[in-house]
N, C-alpha and C positions, 0 to 999 in steps of 0.2 A: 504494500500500500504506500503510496506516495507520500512523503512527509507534512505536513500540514504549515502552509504562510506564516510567518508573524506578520500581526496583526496592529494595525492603528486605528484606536476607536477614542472619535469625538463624541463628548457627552455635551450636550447639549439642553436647555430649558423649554424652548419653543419649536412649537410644530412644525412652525411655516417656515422655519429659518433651517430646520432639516432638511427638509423637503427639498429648499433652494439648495441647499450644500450638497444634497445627495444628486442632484439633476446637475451643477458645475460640475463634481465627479467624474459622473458619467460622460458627461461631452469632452472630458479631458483623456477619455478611455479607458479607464481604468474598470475592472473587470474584475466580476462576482464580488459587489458593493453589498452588503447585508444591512438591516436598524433590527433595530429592536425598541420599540416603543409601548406604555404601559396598557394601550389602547388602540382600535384599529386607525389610519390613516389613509383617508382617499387621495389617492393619487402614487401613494408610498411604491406598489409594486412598480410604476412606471415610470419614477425616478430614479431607481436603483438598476432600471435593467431586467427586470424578470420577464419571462416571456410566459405565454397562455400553456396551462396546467394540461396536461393529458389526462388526468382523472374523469374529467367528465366524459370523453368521448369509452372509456370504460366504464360508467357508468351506465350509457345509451345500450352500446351493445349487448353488455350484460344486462340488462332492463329488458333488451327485445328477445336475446335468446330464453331469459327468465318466463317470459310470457307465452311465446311462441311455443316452449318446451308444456308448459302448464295447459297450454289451449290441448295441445297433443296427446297428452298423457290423460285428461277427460274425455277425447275423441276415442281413445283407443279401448279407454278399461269401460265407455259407455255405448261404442258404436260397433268395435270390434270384437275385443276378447270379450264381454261379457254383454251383448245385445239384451235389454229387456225394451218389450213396449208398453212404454208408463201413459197411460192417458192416450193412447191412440197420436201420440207428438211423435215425429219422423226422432231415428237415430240418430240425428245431426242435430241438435236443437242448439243452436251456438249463443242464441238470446241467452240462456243456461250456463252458458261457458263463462259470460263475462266475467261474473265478480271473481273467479278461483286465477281466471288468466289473467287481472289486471294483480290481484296480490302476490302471486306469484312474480310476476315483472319486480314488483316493489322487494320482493325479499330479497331476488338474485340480484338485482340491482346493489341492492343496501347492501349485503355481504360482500361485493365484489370491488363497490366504494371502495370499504373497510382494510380491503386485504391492498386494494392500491394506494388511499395514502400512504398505511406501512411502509409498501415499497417504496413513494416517492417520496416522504423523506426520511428513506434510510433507519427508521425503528425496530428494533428499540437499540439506543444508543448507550456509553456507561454515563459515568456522572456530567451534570452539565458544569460546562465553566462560571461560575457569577460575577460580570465581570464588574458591576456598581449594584448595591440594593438599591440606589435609587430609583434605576429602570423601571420596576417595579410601581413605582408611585406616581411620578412626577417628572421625568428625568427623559431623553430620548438620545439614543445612540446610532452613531452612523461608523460602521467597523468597514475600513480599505486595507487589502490584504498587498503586503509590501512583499511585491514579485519581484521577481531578477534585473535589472536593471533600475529599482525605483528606488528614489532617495529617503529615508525615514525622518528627516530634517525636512525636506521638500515636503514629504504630506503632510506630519506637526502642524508647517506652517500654514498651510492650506486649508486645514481642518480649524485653525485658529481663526486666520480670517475671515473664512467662510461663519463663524459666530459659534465654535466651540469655545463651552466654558472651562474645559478640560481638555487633555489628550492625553491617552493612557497606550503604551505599548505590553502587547500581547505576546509572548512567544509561540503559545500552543493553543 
């Protein structure tokens, strides 16, 4: 496994002054820009660079073959393997079908969710690093990972100007 950046994390008091600092960042190139703020922030993911999630498109899939598989598996133990005629209603009654093939959608769906966040971000991890309690409260961090040719006096000061009230360097 490939050894892990040190890290330059601006702590920060305001929202907005993040946001700006994390968006200079990025237009400066700098690459897999991370925050961590006490609360969610619009616009955060698209300041830092993140790009559109795959989970949901596993979600869908797994949604349609959850549904698909449930409509089937009613056609087969009520139309095929075990044919009765209820009420004179043909074997196909699919009005019938609905509610088991749409909760069926919803479970494979939801299970399949489940197992893809995991995988996409990488859980369960060991203990997490704490890099300020503040975070937590009131506080908001903007973490640049000091790659190979980047100066850690050059982001410091970048991170300062930019309206960090702190700069803390990270190793691990």
């Amino acid at each position: 496994m490939a050894e892990p950046l040190p890290r330059m994390v601006g702590i920060f008091s305001d929202p907005d002054v993040v946001l700006e600092a994390a968006s200079r960042a990025k237009s400066r190139g700098w690459q897999s820009l991370d925050m961590i703020t006490p609360y969610p922030l619009h616009g955060a993911e698209h300041a830092i660079g993140l790009k559109k999630s795959w989970v949901p498109w596993v979600t869908l899939v797994a949604g349609l073959l959850g549904a698909v598989g449930g409509y089937y598996l009613q056609h087969w133990t009520l139309a095929v393997d075990w044919s009765l005629n209820i009420g004179g209603k043909p074997p196909v009654a699919w009005q019938a079908y609905v509610p088991i093939t749409f909760e069926c959608g919803i479970l494979v769906g939801g299970i399949s969710t489940f197992i893809a966040m995991l995988i996409a971000a990488k859980l369960p991890k060991g203990r997490p690093v704490i890099l300020d309690p503040r975070l937590t409260n009131d506080h908001f961090a903007l973490i640049v990972p000091v790659g190979h040719g980047m100066d850690r006096d050059e982001v410091s000061r970048f991170l300062t100007d930019n309206g960090a009230e702190e700069v803390q360097h990270v190793e691990s």
